[in-house]
C-alpha positions in Angstrom: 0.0 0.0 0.0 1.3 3.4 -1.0 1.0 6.0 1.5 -0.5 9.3 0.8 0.3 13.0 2.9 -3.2 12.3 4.4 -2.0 8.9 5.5 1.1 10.1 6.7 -1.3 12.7 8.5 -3.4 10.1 10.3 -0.8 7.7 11.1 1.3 10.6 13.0 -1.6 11.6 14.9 -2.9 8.2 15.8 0.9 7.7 16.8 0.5 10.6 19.3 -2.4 9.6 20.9 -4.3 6.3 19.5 -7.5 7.1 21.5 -8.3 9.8 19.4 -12.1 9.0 18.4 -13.0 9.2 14.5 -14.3 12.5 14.3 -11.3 14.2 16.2 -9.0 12.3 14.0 -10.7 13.7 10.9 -10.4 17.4 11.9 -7.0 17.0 12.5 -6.1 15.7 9.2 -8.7 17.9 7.4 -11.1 15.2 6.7 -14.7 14.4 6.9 -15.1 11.5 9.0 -16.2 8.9 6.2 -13.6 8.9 4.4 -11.4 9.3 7.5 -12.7 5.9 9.3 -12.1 4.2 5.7 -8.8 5.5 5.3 -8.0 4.4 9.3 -9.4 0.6 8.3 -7.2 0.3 4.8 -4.3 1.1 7.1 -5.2 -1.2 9.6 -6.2 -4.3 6.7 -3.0 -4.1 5.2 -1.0 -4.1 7.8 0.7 -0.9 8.7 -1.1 -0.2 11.8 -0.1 -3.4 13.9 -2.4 -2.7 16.7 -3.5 0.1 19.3 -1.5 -0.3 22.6 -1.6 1.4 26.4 1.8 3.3 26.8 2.7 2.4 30.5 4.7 4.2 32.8 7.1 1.1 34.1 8.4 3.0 37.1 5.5 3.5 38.3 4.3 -0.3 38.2 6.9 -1.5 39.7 9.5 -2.3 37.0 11.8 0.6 37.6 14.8 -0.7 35.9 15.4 -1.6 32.0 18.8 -3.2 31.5 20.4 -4.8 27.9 21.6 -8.2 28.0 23.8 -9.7 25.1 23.8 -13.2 24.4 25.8 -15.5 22.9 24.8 -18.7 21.7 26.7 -22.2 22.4 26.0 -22.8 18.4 24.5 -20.3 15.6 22.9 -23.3 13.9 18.9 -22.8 12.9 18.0 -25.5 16.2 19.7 -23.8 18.5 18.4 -20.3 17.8 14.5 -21.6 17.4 15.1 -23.2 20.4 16.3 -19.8 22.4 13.7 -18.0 20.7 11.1 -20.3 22.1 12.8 -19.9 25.3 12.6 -16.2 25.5 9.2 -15.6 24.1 6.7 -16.7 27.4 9.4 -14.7 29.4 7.2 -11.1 30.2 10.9 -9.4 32.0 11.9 -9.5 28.3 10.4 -6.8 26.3 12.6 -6.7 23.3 14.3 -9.4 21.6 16.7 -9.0 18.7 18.6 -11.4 16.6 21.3 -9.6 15.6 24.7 -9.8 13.1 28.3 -8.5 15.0 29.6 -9.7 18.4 26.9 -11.6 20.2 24.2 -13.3 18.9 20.9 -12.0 21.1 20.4 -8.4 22.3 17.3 -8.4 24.7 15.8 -5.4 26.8 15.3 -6.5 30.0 12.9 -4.7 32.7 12.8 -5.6 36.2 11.9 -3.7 39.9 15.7 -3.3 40.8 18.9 -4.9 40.4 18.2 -7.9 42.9 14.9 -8.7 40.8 17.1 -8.5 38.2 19.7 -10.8 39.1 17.2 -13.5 40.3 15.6 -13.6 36.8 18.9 -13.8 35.1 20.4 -16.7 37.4 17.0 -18.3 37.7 15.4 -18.2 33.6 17.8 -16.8 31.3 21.5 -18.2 32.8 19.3 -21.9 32.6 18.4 -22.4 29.1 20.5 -24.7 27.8 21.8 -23.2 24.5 23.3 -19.8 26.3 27.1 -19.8 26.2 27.2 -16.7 28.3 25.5 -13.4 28.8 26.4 -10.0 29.7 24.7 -7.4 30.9 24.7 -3.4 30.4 23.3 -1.1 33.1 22.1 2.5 31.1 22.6 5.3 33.7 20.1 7.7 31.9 17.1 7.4 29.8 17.7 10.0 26.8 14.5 9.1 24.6 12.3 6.4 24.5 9.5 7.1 21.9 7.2 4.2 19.7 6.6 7.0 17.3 8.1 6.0 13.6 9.4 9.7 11.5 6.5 9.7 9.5 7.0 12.8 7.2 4.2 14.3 5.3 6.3 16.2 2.5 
């Protein structure tokens, strides 16, 4: 699906705030709301919007930290990765998973209530399944931007 200014329009709004009811959308992109609501449902059919989502605050629930952990594999073969993958997906302290190419073979985000919390639910879930070699773990100091919002431009 091509995207149009007026679906670049919609998606950065909805981006901003997903609650945004139909007719609210459609006088911020300069719509009627009609075409608006079919506009929103062709971008949700094909694809590009995923899913709507409740942003929360992790701090204040409890899961105050969010720490990286590299992982490297005891094999790259396709098994061994499936098998990890499988491994990390019921685990809810993991909140980003990445295969990636370079020096280890995982990168997860991690979140946890503090660094004891943390600790347990390396030593106890990830440090256990069988096809991690090793992990290692970085600790960010600051939190410069965290956003879900993709650079939509609408030139």
């Amino acid at each position: 699906m091509k995207l149009d200014r007026i679906d670049r329009r919609i998606l950065m709004a909805l981006q901003r705030n997903g609650r945004l009811t139909n007719v609210e959308l459609a006088q911020e992109v300069g719509l009627s709301p009609s075409p608006c609501l079919r506009r929103v449902r062709l971008l949700e059919e094909s694809g590009i919007i995923e899913r709507y989502v409740a942003l929360l605050d992790a701090e204040r629930i409890g899961f105050g930290m969010s720490l990286f952990v590299r992982v490297w594999l005891k094999s790259q073969d396709e098994e061994t990765v499936q098998h990890f993958i499988a491994s990390i997906r019921p685990l809810g302290e993991v909140v980003e998973c990445h295969l990636m190419a370079g020096d280890c073979d995982f990168l997860l985000r991690v979140v946890a209530a503090d660094l004891t919390a943390f600790r347990r639910f390396q030593a106890e879930r990830l440090a256990r399944i069988p096809c991690v070699l090793s992990l290692k773990t970085d600790i960010p100091m600051q939190k410069v931007k965290l956003t879900s919002e993709l650079p939509l431009s609408t030139d």
